[in-house]
C-alpha positions as CSV (number, residue, x, y, z in Angstrom):
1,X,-11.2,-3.3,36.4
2,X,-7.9,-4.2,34.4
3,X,-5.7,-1.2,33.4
4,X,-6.0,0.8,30.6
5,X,-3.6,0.0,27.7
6,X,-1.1,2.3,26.2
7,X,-3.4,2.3,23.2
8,X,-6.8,3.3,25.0
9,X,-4.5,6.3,26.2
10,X,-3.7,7.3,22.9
11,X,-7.6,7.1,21.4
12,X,-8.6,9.5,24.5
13,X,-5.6,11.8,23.7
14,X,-6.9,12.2,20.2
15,X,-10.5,12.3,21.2
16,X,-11.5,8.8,20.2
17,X,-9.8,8.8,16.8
18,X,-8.0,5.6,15.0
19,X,-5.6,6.0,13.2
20,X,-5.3,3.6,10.0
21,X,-2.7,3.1,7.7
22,X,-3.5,1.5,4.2
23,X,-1.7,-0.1,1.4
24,X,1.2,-2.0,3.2
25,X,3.9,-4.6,2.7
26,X,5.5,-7.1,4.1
27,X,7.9,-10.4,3.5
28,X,5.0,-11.7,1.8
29,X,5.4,-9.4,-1.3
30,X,8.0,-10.1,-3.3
31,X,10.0,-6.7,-3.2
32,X,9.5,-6.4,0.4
33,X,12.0,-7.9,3.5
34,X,9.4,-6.5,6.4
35,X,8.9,-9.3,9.5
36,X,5.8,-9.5,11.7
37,X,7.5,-8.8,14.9
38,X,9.0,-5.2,14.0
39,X,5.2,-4.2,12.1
40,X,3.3,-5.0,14.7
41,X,6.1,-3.5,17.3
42,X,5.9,-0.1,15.3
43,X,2.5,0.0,14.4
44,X,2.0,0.0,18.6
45,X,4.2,2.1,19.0
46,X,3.2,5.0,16.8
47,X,-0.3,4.2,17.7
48,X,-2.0,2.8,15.0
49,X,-5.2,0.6,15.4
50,X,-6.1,-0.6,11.9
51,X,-3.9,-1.8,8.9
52,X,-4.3,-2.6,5.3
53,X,-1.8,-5.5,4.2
54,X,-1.7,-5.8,0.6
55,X,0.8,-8.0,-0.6
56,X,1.6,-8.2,-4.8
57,X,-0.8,-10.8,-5.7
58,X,-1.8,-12.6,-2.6
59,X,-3.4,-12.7,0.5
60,X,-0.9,-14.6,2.5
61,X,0.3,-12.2,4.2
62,X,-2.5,-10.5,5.4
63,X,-4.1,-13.5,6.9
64,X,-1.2,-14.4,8.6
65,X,-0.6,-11.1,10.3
66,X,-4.1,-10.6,11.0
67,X,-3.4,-14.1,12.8
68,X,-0.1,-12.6,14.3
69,X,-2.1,-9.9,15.8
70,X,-5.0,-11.9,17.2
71,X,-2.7,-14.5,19.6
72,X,-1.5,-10.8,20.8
73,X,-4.6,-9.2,21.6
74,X,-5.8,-7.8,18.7
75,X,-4.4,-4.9,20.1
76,X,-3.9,-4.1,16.2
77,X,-6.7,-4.9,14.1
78,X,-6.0,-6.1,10.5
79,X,-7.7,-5.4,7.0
80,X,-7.0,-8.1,4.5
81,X,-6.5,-6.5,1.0
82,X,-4.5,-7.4,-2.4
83,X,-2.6,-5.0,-4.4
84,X,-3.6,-7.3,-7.7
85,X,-1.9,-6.4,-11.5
86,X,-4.3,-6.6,-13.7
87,X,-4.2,-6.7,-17.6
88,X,-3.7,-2.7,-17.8
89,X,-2.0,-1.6,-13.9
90,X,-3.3,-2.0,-10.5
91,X,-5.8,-2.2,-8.5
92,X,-6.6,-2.6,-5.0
93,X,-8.8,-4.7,-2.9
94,X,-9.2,-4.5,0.7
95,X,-12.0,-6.9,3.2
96,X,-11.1,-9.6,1.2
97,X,-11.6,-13.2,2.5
98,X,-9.8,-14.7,-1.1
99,X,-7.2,-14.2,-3.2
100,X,-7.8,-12.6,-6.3
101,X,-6.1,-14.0,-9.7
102,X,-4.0,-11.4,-11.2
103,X,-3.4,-10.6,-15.1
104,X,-7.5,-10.4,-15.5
105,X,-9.3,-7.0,-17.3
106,X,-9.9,-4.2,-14.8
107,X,-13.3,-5.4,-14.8
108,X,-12.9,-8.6,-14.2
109,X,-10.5,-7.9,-11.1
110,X,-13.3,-5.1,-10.2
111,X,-16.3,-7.4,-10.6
112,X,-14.4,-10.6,-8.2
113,X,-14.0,-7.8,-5.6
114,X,-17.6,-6.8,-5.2
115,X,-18.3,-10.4,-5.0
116,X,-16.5,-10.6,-1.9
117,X,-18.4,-7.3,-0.7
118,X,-14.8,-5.7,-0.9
119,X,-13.5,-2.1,-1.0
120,X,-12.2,-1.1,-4.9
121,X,-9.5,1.3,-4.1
122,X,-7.2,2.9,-6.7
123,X,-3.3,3.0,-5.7
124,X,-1.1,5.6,-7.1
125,X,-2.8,6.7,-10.1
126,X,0.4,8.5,-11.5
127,X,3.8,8.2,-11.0
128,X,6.3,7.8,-13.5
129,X,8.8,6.2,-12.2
130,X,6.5,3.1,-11.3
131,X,4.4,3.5,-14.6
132,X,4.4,-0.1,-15.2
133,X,2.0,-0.7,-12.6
134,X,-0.2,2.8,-12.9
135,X,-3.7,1.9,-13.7
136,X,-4.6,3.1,-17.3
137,X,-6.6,6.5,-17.3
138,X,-8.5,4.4,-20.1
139,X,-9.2,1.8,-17.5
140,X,-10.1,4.2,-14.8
141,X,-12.7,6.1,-17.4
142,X,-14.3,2.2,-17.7
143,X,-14.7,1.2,-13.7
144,X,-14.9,4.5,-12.4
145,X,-18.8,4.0,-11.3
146,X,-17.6,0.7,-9.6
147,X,-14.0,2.5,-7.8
148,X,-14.9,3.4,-4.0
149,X,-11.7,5.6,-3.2
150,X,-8.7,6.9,-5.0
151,X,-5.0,7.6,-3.6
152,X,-4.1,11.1,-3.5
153,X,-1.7,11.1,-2.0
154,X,1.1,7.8,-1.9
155,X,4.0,7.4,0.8
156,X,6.4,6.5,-2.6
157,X,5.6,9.7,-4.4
158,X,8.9,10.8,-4.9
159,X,7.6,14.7,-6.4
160,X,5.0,16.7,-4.8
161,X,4.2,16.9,-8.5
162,X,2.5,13.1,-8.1
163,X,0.5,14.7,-5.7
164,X,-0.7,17.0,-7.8
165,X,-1.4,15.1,-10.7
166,X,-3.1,12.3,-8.3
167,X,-5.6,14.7,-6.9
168,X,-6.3,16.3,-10.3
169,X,-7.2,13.0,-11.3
170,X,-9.4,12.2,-8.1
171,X,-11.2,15.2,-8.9
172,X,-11.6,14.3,-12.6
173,X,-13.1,11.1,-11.6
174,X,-15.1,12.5,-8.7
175,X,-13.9,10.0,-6.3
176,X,-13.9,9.2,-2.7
177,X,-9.9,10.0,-1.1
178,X,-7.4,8.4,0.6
179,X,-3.7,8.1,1.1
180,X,-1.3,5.3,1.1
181,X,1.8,4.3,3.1
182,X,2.6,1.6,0.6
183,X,5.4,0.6,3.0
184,X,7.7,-2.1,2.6
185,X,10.0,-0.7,5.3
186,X,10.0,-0.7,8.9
187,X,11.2,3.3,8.0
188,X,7.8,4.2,6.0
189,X,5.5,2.5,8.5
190,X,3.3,5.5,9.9
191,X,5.1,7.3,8.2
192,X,1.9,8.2,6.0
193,X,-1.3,7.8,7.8
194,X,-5.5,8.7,8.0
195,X,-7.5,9.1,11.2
196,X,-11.4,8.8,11.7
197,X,-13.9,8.8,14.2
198,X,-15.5,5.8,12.6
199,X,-13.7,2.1,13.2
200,X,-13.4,0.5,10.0
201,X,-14.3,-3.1,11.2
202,X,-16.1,-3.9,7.6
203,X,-16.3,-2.4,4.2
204,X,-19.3,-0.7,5.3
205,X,-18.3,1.2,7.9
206,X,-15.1,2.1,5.9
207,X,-17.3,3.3,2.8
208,X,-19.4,5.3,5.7
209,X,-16.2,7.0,6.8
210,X,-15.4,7.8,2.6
211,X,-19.1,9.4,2.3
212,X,-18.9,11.1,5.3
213,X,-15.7,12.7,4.5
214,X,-14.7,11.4,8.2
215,X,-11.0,10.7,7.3
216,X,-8.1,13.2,8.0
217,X,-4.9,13.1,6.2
218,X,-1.6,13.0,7.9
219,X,0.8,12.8,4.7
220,X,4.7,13.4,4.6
221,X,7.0,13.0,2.7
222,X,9.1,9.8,0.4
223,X,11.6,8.5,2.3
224,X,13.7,8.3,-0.7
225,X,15.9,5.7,0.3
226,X,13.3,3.3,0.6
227,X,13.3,2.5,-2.8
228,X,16.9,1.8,-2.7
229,X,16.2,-0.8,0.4
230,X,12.9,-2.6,-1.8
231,X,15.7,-3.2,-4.7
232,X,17.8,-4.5,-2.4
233,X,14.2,-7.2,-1.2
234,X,14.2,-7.8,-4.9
235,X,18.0,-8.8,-5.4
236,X,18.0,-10.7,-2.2
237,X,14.6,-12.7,-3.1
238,X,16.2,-13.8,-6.5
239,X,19.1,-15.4,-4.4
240,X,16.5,-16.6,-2.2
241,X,15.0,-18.6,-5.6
242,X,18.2,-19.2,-6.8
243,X,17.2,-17.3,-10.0
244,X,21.1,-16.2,-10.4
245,X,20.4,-15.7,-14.2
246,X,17.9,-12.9,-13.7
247,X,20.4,-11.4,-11.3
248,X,23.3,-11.4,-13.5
249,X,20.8,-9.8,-15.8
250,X,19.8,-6.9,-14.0
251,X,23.5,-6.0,-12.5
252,X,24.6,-5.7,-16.1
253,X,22.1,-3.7,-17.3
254,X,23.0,-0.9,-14.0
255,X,26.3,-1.5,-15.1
256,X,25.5,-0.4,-18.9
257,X,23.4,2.1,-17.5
258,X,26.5,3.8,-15.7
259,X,29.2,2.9,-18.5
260,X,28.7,5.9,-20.7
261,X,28.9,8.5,-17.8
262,X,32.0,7.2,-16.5
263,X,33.4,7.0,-19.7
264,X,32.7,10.6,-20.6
265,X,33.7,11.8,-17.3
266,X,37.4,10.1,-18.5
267,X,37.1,11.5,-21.4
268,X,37.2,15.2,-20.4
């Protein structure tokens, strides 16, 4: 009989329970840095046995861990999802087997996900610092028959008052709950995580675990300088394209930004 692995010792300790983490980045996204080798390393290590990539606009990534983890053992078992921009914010897909075309209606992006039998999941449904890319509440109002969970709870919230105001809006909608890591750090990964006693292997089983209210939430916590490190992805991915323009672009408008406050700090 070959030995038990570190893994199968943490399932028993926790009475048969996996621990998923949802909503995650890596190199693949364009405001991320993350490599394969230290994901997977700390996704073992803090005992996690399913993960939902979802790179900006692309499946790339997910695909190519979930082939990272399967020349390993499969020891971590990857869900391939999209976090894809639509015309009014965005919007999740996870069990995906193709990328989704971003900049379509809510609808649209909604409708090519149930094609692929896919989960429609809702990330961060307020925050205002990263309102460009909250899903409308108009929107939401339109697809909520068609949305199978809602985060609650996001790794990124950087107020407890996000938390509030996503829940309130979960329970407006009356739907299904989850929480997101949305890392893009080694830092935040299981960081913010859910645990069931039902594997999500397919969208089925994960949509039995939703009805069932079989997942428990283990939130903590922004890790507030995360977002300093994903501007830090974004500056080094314009040098990356050599887009020096757009970088010029965006170090003078921080430095307008700060002008005035220096200047009246001299002043007095």
């Amino acid at each position: 009989m070959p030995p038990l692995s570190r893994l199968h010792y943490i399932q028993v300790a926790r009475g048969m329970k996996y621990r998923i983490i949802t909503h995650v980045h890596t190199k693949y996204s364009h405001d991320s840095l993350l490599p394969f080798f230290l994901l997977y390393n700390k996704c073992i290590k803090k005992g996690v046995d399913y993960i939902a990539i979802t790179e900006h606009n692309n499946i790339k990534g997910a695909v190519e861990f979930k082939n990272y983890c399967a020349n390993r053992g499969n020891k971590l078992k990857v869900i391939i999802g999209e976090e894809i921009m639509t015309s009014e914010g965005e919007i999740i897909g996870l069990f995906l087997n193709q990328k989704i075309k971003p900049f379509q209606s809510p609808e649209k992006t909604v409708d090519e996900i149930k094609k692929q039998h896919g989960i429609v999941y809702i990330p961060h449904p307020y925050d205002e610092k990263r309102y460009k890319t909250v899903l409308a509440d108009t929107a939401l109002q339109r697809i909520r028959k068609l949305v199978d969970c809602i985060e609650c709870h996001n790794g990124r919230n950087i107020s407890s008052l996000y938390d509030k105001k996503q829940m309130e809006i979960a329970v407006k909608y009356d739907l299904r709950k989850v929480i997101g890591s949305d890392a893009h750090t080694i830092f935040e990964v299981g960081y913010n995580y859910m645990e069931s006693s039902i594997a999500p292997d397919s969208a089925e089983k994960f949509k039995e675990a939703l009805a069932l209210d079989g997942l428990e939430f283990y939130p903590h916590g922004c890790l507030k300088y995360a977002h300093q490190l994903t501007r830090l992805a974004r500056l080094v991915r314009l040098i990356e394209r050599g887009k020096f323009n757009e970088l010029y672009r965006i170090i003078l408008r921080k430095f307008r930004k700060r002008k005035p406050e220096s200047c009246q700090k001299s002043r007095s």
